[in-house]
Each structure stands twice: as structure tokens, then as C-alpha cells.
C-alpha positions as CSV (number, residue, x, y, z in Angstrom):
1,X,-10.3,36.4,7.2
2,X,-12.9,34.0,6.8
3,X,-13.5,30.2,7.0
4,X,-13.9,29.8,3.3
5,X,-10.6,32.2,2.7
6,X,-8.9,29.3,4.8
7,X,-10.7,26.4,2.8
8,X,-9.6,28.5,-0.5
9,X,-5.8,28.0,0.9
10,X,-6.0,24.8,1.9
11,X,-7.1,24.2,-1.2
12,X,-3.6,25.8,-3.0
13,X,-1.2,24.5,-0.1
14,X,-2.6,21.0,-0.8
15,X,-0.5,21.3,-4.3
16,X,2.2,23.2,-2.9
17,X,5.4,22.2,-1.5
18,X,5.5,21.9,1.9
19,X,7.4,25.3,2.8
20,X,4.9,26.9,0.5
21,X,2.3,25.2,2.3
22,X,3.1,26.3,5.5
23,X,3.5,29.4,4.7
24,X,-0.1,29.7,3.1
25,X,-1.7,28.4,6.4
26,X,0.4,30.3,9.3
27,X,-1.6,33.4,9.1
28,X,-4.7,31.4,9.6
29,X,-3.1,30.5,13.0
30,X,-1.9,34.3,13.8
31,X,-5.1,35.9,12.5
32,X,-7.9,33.9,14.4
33,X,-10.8,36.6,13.4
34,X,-11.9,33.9,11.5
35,X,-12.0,31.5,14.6
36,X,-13.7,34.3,17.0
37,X,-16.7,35.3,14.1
38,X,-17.1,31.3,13.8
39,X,-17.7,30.9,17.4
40,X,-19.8,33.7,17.7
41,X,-22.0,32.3,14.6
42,X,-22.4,29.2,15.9
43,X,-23.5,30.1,20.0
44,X,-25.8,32.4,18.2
45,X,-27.3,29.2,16.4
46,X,-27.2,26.7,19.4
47,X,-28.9,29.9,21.4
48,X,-31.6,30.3,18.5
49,X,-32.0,26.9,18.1
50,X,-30.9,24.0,21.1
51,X,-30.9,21.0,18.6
52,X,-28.6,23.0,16.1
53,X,-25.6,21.1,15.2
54,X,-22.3,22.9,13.8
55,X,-21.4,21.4,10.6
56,X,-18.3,20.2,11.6
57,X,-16.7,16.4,11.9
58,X,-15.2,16.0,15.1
59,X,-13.1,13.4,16.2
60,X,-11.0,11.7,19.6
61,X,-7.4,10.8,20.2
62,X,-6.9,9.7,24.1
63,X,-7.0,13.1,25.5
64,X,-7.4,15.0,22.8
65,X,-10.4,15.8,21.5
66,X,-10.8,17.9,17.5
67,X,-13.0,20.1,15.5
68,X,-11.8,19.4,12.0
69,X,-12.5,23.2,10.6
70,X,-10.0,21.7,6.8
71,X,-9.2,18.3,6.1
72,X,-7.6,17.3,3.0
73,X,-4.8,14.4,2.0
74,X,-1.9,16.6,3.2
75,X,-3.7,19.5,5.5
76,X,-5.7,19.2,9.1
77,X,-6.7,22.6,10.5
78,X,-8.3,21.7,14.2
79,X,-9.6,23.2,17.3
80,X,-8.2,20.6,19.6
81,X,-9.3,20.3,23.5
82,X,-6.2,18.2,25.4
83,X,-7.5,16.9,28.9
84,X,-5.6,17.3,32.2
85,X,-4.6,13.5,31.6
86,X,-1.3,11.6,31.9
87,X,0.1,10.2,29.2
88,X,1.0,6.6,30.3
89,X,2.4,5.1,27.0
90,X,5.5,6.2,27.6
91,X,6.0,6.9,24.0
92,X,7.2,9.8,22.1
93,X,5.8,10.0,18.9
94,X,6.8,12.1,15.7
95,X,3.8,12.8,13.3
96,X,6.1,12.9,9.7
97,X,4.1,16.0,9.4
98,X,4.4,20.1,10.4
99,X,2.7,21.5,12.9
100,X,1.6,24.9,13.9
101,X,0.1,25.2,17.0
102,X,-1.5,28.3,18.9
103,X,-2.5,28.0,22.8
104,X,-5.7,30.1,23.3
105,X,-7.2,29.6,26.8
106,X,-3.4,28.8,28.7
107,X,0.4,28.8,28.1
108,X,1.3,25.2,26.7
109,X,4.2,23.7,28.6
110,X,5.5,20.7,26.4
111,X,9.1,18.9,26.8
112,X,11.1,18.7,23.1
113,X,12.2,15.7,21.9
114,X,14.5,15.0,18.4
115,X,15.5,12.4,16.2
116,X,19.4,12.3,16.6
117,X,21.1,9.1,15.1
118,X,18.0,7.2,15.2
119,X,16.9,8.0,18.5
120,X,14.7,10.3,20.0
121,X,17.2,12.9,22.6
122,X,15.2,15.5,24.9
123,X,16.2,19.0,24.2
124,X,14.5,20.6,26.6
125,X,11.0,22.6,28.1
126,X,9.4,24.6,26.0
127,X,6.7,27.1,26.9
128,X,4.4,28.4,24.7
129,X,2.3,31.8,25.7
130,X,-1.9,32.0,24.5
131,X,-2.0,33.5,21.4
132,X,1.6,33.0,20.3
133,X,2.4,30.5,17.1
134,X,4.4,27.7,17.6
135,X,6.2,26.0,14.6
136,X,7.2,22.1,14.9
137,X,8.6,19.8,12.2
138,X,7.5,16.4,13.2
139,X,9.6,14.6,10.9
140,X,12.9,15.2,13.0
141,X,11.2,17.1,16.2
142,X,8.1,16.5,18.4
143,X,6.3,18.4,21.3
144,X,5.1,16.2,24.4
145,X,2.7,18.0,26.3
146,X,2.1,18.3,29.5
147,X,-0.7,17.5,31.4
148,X,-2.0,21.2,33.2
149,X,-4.7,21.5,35.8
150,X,-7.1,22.6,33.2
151,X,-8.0,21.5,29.8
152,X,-5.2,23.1,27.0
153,X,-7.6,24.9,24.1
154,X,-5.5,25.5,21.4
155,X,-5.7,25.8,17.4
156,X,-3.4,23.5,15.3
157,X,-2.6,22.6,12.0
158,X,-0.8,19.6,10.5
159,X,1.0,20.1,7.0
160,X,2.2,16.5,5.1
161,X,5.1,16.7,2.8
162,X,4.3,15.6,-0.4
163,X,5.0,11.8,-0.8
164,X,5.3,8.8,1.9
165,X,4.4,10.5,5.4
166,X,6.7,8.4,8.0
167,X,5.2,8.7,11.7
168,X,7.7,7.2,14.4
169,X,7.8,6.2,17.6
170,X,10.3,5.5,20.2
171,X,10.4,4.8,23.8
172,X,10.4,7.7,26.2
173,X,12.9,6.4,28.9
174,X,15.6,5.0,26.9
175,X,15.2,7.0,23.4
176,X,15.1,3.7,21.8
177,X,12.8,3.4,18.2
178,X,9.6,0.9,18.7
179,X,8.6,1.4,15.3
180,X,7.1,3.2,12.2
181,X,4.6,3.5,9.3
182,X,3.3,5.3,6.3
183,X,0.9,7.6,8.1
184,X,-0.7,8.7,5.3
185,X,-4.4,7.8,4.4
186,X,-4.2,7.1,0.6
187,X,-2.1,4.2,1.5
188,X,-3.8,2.7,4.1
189,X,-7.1,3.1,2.0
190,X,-5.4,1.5,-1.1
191,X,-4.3,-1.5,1.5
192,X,-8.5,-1.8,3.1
193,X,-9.1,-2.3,-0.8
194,X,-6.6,-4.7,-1.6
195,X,-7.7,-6.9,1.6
196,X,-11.3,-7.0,0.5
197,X,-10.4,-7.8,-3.0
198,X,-8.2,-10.6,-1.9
199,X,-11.4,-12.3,0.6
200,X,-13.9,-11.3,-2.1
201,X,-11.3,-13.9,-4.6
202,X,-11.2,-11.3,-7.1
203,X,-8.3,-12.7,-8.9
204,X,-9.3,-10.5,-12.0
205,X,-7.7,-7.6,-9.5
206,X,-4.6,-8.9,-9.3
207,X,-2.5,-6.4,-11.7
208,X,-3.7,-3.3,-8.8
209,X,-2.2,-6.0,-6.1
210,X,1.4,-5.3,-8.2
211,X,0.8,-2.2,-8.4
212,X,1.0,-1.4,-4.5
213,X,4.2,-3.1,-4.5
214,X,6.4,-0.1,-4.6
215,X,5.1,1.2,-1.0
216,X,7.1,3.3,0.7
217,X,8.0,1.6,3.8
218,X,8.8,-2.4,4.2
219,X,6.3,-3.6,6.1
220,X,4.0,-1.7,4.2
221,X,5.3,-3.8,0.9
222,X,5.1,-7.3,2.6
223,X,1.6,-6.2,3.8
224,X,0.6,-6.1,0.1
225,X,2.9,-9.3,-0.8
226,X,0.9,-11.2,2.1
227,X,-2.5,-10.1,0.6
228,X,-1.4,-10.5,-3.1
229,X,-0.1,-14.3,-2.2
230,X,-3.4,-15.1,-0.4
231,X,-5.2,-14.0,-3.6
232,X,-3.3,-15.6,-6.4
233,X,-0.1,-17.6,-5.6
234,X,0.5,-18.3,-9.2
235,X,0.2,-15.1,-10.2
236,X,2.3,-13.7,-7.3
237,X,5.0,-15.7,-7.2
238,X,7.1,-13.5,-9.8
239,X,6.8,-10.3,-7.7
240,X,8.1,-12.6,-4.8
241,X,11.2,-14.2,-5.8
242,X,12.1,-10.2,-7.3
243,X,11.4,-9.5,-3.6
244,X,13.1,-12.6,-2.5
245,X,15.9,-10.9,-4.4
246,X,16.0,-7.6,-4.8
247,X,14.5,-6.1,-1.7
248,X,16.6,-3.6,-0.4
249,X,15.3,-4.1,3.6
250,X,17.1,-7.2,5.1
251,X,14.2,-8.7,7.0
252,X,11.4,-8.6,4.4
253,X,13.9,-9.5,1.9
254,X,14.5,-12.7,4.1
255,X,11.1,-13.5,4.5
256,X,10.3,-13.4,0.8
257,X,12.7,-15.9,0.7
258,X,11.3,-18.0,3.4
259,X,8.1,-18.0,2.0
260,X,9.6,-18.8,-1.3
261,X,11.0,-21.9,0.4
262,X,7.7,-22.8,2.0
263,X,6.2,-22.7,-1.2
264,X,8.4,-24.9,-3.1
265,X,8.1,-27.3,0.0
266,X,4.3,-27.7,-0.2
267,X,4.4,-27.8,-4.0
């Protein structure tokens, strides 16, 4: 295998469903020839020439540190570096996504966590030996890791189901939800855009401010009520009283109707 045979199914599992898409990736994560030649390419560069840069993005989380090898809406495939650091959030978080993971340098030692009636319940250590695959589905079930005395090395990838991704978090101690959001980054791009529209007063925009309305998540459709209000009122006030009547989530479904009583105050 080779790094453009994974970008070739990357680009298929991005269309696929999401047990198709897993599938397609896996051996990427079992096979690592590709991984090995790519190292060995790119010391041979660096050695060759010092100022060489591989042509990869990388990016930092906290402790964890990436080399993004794929990247698309739905698929990350990452050499990820965790440091020896405590995490002191006290947080457990579920991604909405699957992830494969495969320890290269050490065994990973994680605690399990799962959703059960809306709270996240401990199931227990796992351990994970170098060089074996580990399979996670982050909407229901999430790895913490575990700090070690060395830095973890490990190869992961993250698979998105198709529509809304839901990340999650709840409180380590007590299990206890602290909240959500629609994780994935065509959303939060189409949100950037609506909040420059709305400060650039380009009321002309205002039909793509109704289009957003159908987000997956509340807060994510009050989000886009807030900016489409700022923008237009007038021209918002329809898609708010529907709001104020029809939307299915109790709190934003009140505060449509606040607002809607704010209005007609200042009017």
C-alpha cells in the first residue's frame, strides 16, 4: 500500500456509508507499509536537505499533537503524538464519529466510557497492545487515555456518519451531560458566513439566512435565528413566530417566543 492508494479510498469511503467506510480505511490502519516507506522517504529528505519540509498540515489539541496524512468532510487519517499530560477538564467527551486507532511505539491504556440513558457510565480498562487495531464508535462509546511516562505514538482515523455529526460531553465524576454540538465543519462554515453577511448588512442574503434554519441541533438553529434577526427583523419575523410555534426543543421554542414578545414591546 501506498499513500495515494489511501487518498484513492478516502476518496470512495467519503460517499460511502459509514460501515462501508470503515471498512475501506481499516486496512490502512493494519497494513502500515505505507506509513514505514513514508517515514523513510521523508528522513531521507530532511537528511538530504535540513530546510525540507514534509508536505503535510499538522495541527494541536492540548496534548495531542497530528500529522493530517487524509482530510476530507467525513474522514481524518492522523499520526497523532499524545504527551505524558493529565487531563484536567474532567470531561469525557464522545467525538459523534468512528475511530480506529493503532498504538505503535507503546500499549495504550485508556478507561471506556458509554452513553447509557443519557449519561456517560465507565465500563472499564482497556489495553491496547502496539500494532493491534482498535475499533471505537464515538457516538455511543469513547476511549479516555491515559497519561503514560512516555509520549503514546499511535495512527488513528476518524470516520463521520453521513449527516449532522453530534459530539458530546459530560462530566467525568458524576456522568452527568454538560453539553453538545454539530461537530461537523460544513455547518460551522455555513454559520462564519452567515455572521459576516449579517455585519457586512447584506440584507440581499437573507433567503441563505432561511435556508440554515433546518440545523440539526437547537442551538445550532437559534444561532442562525439570532444572526438572521440582527440582519433583517422584518424579513425574519415569519421564520420566528414558526419557531415561536412549532419548534420541537422546549427552550429555543420559548425563547422565540420571548423574543417575539420583546419585539412587539419595542414596536
Amino acid at each position: 500500500m501506498r499513500l495515494a492508494d489511501l487518498t484513492a479510498a478516502v476518496a470512495v469511503a467519503d460517499a460511502a456509508p459509514i460501515e462501508h467506510a470503515v471498512a475501506l480505511i481499516q486496512p490502512f490502519l493494519e497494513d502500515i507499509g505505507w506509513f514505514e516507506a513514508l517515514l523513510d522517504k521523508e528522513r531521507a529528505r530532511i537528511a538530504a536537505d535540513p530546510l525540507h519540509l514534509p508536505p503535510f498540515r499538522a495541527s494541536r489539541s492540548g496534548a495531542a499533537r497530528h500529522l493530517v496524512f487524509a482530510r476530507t468532510e467525513r474522514i481524518w487519517v492522523t499520526a497523532t503524538v499524545v504527551d505524558p499530560a493529565p487531563d484536567a477538564h474532567g470531561r469525557v467527551h464522545f467525538s459523534g464519529r468512528h475511530a480506529l486507532c493503532r498504538p505503535l511505539n507503546r500499549a495504550m491504556s485508556a478507561d471506556a466510557y458509554r452513553i447509557e440513558q443519557g449519561r456517560a457510565v465507565p465500563t472499564g480498562p482497556r489495553l491496547c497492545q502496539p500494532g493491534m487495531v482498535i475499533a471505537v464508535d464515538e457516538r455511543r462509546e469513547t476511549l479516555r487515555f491515559r497519561p503514560g511516562e512516555v509520549p503514546l505514538l499511535l495512527l488513528r482515523a476518524q470516520v463521520a456518519p453521513t449527516g449532522p455529526v453530534v459530539s458530546r460531553l459530560f462530566d467525568l465524576a458524576t456522568g452527568a451531560p454538560l453539553g453538545q454540538a454539530q461537530a461537523d465543519e460544513g455547518h460551522a462554515r455555513a454559520l462564519m458566513l452567515l455572521s459576516l453577511l449579517r455585519m457586512q448588512g447584506r440584507r440581499d442574503a437573507a433567503d441563505q439566512f432561511a435556508a440554515e434554519m433546518d440545523a440539526g441541533l437547537p442551538a445550532q438553529r437559534w444561532a442562525v435565528m439570532r444572526e438572521y434577526l440582527a440582519l433583517d427583523t422584518g424579513r425574519a419575523l415569519p421564520a420566528l413566530r414558526a419557531m415561536a410555534a412549532r419548534e420541537e426543543d422546549g427552550a429555543v421554542r420559548l425563547l422565540a417566543q420571548r423574543t417575539l414578545t420583546q419585539i412587539a414591546g419595542g414596536s
